[in-house]
C-alpha positions as CSV (number, residue, x, y, z in Angstrom):
1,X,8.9,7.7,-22.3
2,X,9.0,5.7,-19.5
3,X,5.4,3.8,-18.8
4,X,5.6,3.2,-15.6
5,X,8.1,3.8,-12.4
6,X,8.0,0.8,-9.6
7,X,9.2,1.6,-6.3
8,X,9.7,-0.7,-3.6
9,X,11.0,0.0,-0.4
10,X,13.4,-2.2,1.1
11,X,14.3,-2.8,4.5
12,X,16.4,-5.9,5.4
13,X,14.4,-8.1,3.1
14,X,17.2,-9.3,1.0
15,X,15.8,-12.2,-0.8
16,X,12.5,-10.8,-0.6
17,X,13.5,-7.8,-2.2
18,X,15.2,-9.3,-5.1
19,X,12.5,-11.7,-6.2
20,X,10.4,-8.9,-6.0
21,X,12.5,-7.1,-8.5
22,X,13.1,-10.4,-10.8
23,X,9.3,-10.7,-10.7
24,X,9.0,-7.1,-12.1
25,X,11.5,-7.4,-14.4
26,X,9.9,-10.7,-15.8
27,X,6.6,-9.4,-16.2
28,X,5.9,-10.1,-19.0
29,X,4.7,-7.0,-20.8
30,X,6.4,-4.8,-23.5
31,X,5.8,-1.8,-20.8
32,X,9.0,0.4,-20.5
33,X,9.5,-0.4,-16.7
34,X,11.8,1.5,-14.3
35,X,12.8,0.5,-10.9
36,X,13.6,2.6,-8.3
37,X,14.3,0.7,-4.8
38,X,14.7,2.5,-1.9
39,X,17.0,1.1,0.9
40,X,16.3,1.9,4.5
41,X,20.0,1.3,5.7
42,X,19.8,-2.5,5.1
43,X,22.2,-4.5,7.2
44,X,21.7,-7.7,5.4
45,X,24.1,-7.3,1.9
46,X,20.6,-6.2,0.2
47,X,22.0,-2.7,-1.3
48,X,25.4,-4.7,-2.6
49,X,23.1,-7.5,-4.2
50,X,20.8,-5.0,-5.8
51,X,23.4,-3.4,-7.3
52,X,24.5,-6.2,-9.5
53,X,21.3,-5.8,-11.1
54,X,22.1,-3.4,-14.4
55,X,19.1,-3.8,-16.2
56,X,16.4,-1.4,-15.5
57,X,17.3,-0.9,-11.9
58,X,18.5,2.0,-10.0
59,X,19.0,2.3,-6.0
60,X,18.9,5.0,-3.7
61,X,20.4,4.4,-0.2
62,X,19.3,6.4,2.9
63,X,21.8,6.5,6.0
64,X,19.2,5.6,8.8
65,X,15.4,4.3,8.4
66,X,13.5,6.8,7.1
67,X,10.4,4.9,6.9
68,X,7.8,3.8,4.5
69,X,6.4,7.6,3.3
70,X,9.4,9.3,3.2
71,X,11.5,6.3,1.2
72,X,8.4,6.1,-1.1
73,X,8.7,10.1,-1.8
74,X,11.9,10.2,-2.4
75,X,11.5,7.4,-5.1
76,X,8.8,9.3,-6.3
77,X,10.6,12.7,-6.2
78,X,13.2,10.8,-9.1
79,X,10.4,8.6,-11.1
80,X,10.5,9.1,-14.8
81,X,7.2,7.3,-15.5
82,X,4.0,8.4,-16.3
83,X,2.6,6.0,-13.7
84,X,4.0,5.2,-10.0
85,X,3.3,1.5,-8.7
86,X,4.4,1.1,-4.9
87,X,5.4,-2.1,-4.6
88,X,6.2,-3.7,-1.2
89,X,9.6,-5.6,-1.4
90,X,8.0,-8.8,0.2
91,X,5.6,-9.0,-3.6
92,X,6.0,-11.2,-6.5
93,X,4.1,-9.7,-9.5
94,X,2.3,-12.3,-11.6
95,X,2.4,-11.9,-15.6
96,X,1.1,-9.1,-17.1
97,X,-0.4,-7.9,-13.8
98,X,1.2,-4.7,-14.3
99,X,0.1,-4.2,-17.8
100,X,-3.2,-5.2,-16.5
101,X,-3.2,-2.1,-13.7
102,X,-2.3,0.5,-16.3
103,X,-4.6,-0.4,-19.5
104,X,-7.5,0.0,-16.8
105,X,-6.6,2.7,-15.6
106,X,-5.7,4.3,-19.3
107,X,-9.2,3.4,-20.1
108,X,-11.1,4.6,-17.1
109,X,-12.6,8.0,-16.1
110,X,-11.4,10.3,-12.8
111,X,-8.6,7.2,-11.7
112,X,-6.6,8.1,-8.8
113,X,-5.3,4.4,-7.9
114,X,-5.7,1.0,-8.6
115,X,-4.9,-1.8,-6.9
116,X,-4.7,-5.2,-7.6
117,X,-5.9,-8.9,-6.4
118,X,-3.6,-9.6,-3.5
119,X,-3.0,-13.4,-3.0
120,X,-0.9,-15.1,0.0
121,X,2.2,-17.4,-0.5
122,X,-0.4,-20.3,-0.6
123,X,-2.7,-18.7,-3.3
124,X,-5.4,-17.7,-1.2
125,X,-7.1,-14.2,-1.2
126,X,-5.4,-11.4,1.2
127,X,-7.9,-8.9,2.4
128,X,-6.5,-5.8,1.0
129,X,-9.2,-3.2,0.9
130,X,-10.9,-0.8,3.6
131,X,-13.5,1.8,4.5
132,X,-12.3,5.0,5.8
133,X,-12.3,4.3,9.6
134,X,-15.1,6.6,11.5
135,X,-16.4,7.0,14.5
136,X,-19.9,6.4,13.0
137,X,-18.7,3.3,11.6
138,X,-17.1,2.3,14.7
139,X,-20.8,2.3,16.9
140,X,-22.3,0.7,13.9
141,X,-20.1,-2.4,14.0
142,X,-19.6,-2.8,17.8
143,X,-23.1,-1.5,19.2
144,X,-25.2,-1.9,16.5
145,X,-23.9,-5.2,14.8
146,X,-24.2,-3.4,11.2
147,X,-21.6,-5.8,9.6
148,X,-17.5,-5.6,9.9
149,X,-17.4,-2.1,8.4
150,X,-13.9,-0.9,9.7
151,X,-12.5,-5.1,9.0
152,X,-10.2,-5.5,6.5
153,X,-11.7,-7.1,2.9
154,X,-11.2,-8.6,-0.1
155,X,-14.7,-7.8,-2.7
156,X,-15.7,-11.1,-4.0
157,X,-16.6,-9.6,-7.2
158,X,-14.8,-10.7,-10.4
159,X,-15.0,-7.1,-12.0
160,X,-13.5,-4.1,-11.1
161,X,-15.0,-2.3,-7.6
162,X,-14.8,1.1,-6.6
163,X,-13.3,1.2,-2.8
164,X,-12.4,3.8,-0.2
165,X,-8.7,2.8,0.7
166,X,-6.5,0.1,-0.9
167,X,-3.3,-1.1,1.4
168,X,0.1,0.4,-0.4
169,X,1.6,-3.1,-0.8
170,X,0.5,-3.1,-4.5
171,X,-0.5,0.3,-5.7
172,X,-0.8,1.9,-8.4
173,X,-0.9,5.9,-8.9
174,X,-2.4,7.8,-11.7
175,X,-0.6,10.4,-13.3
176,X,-3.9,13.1,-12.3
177,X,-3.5,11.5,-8.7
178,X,0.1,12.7,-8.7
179,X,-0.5,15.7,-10.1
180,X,-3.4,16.9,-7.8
181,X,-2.5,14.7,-4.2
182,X,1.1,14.8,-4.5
183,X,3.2,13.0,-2.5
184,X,2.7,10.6,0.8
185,X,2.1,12.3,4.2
186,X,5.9,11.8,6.0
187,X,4.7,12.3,9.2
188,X,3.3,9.1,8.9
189,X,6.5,6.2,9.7
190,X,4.2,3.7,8.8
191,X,1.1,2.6,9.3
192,X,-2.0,5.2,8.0
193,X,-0.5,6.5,5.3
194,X,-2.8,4.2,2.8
195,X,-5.7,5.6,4.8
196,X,-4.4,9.2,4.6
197,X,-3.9,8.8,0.8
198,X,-6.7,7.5,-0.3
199,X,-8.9,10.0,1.6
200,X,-7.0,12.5,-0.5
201,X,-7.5,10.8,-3.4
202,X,-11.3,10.7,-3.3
203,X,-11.5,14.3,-1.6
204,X,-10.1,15.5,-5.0
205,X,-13.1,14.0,-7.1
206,X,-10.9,10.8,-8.0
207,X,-11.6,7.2,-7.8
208,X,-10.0,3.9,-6.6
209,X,-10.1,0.7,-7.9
210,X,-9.8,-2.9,-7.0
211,X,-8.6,-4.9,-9.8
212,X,-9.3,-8.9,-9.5
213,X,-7.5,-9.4,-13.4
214,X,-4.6,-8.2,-11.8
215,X,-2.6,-10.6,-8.8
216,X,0.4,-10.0,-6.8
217,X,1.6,-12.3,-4.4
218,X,2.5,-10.5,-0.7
219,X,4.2,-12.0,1.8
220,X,1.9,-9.9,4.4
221,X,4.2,-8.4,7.2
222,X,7.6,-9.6,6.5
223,X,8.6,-6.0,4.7
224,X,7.8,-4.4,8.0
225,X,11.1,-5.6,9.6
226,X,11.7,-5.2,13.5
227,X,11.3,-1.5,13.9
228,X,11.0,0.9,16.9
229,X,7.8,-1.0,18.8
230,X,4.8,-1.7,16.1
231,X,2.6,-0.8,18.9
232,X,3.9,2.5,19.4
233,X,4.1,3.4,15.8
234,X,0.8,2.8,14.9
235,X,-0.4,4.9,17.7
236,X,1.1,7.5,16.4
237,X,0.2,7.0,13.0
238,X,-3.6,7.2,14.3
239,X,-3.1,10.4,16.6
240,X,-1.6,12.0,13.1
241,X,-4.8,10.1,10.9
242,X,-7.3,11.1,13.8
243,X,-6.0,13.8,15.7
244,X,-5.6,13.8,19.2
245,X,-9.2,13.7,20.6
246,X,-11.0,11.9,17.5
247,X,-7.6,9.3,18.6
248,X,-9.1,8.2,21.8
249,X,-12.6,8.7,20.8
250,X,-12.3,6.1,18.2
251,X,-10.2,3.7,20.5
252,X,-12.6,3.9,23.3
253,X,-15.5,3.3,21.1
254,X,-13.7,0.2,19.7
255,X,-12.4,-1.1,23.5
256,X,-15.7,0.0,24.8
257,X,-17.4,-1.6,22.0
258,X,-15.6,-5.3,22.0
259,X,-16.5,-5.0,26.1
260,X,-20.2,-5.0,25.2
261,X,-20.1,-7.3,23.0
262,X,-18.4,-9.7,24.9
263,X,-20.7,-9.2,27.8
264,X,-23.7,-9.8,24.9
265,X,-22.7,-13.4,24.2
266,X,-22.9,-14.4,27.9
C-alpha cells in the first residue's frame, strides 16, 4: 500500500517544480511515496522535464489553467495513498519531514490535517497559520485593538498546536478528513480554499495541527504565476468564502476599521 500520495500543482514553475519533486523523492524516509503533479498548461518545458522523471512520478496535464482546487482534486481523484500531502511546487521538503507529518498524525486522535513548520529561502519562520476570518474578529482587531486576530501567524511553540486554518502550501490530509470533507471546493480558483477547508474540517469534529518537528521550505508566492488579475481573484474567492453581503460587511469593517485607526494615531 501506498503510504502516502504528494500532489503538487504546477504552473510555469519549472525549476521550482522539479526541486520540489527531487526534495520529495530524497526524503529520506522508507515511506512508499507517490507523486502525482498536476500541470496547469505549463508553457515553460515543465511537463517534458517532469516526464523524464521514472521513478515514482506520474503527471497529469490539463489543456488550460484550471486552477489550484480543481488541479488538487483531480490529483486527489487518482491518489493511491492512505494519506494526501498538497505540496506547493515552489517547496523543498526537509528530511524526514514527511515521515514526521504522518507518524503524528498516525498517533493522534480526530486528525483532519497537519501541517508543518514553514521556513523562507533564508531559513526564517513563514507565517502559515490562521483564524477563521469573522466579522467579530474583524471589530475586535480594528476597533477594539484585541490583538492581530485575522493576521497571518506562525505559534512560537515548539510542540504541536491545534489551529483553525493552515495555508495549503504544505498539507497534509488524513485519511478520516478524506473520507468525511472530501474534496476541495472548485469554485474557489485560488485563494480561500485553505480557509474553506479547514472550516470543513473542524465542522466535522476533526482537528488541525501545526507541526514545528516537521520543515518545508516555500518560496511564498512564486507558484501563483501571473494569472487573470490577483486582485480580482481573491474577490471572488471571498464573495464565494463570505457570501455576497457578509463580502462587503467584512471589507467595510476592515477599510472602515484601518480609517479609524489611522485617524487614532494622529
Amino acid at each position: 500500500m501506498v503510504d502516502v500520495s504528494v500532489i503538487i500543482v504546477s504552473y510555469n514553475t519549472k525549476k521550482l517544480t522539479l526541486q520540489c519533486i527531487k526534495s520529495v523523492l530524497n526524503e529520506g524516509s522508507d515511506l512508499k511515496k507517490e507523486i502525482i503533479v498536476v500541470d496547469n498548461a505549463s508553457s515553460d518545458g515543465s511537463r517534458e522535464e517532469i516526464r523524464k522523471i521514472k521513478s515514482g512520478c506520474r503527471i497529469i496535464v490539463n489543456d488550460i489553467n484550471l486552477g489550484f482546487a480543481k488541479a488538487c482534486n483531480l490529483g486527489i481523484k487518482s491518489a493511491k495513498g492512505k494519506y494526501i500531502l498538497l505540496l506547493n511546487s515552489d517547496t523543498k521538503v526537509k528530511k524526514q519531514s514527511i515521515k514526521k507529518l504522518i507518524d503524528f498524525a498516525d498517533k493522534s486522535k480526530k486528525i483532519g490535517a497537519v501541517g508543518p513548520k514553514l521556513l523562507n529561502p533564508g531559513g526564517t519562520v513563514q507565517a502559515s497559520v490562521f483564524r477563521q476570518p469573522t466579522v467579530k474578529r474583524a471589530i475586535r482587531q480594528y476597533f477594539l485593538n484585541d490583538g492581530k486576530l485575522l493576521d497571518k501567524y506562525a505559534p512560537g511553540d515548539k510542540k504541536p498546536v491545534s489551529v483553525e486554518v493552515l495555508v495549503m502550501a504544505a498539507f497534509l490530509i488524513s485519511p478520516e478528513a478524506k473520507e468525511k470533507v472530501g474534496l476541495l471546493d472548485e469554485r474557489y480558483f485560488m485563494y480561500y480554499e485553505d480557509f474553506d477547508y479547514c472550516k470543513r474540517v473542524l465542522e466535522k469534529g476533526l482537528k488541525i495541527y501545526y507541526l514545528p518537528l516537521a520543515e518545508v521550505v516555500h518560496h511564498h508566492g512564486a507558484s501563483a504565476g501571473e494569472s487573470r488579475g490577483q486582485w480580482r481573484i481573491l474577490r471572488d474567492s471571498s464573495l464565494i468564502y463570505h457570501g455576497v453581503l457578509g463580502h462587503y460587511l467584512f471589507n467595510f469593517i476592515l477599510w472602515s476599521g484601518q480609517k479609524w485607526q489611522n485617524f487614532s494615531k494622529r
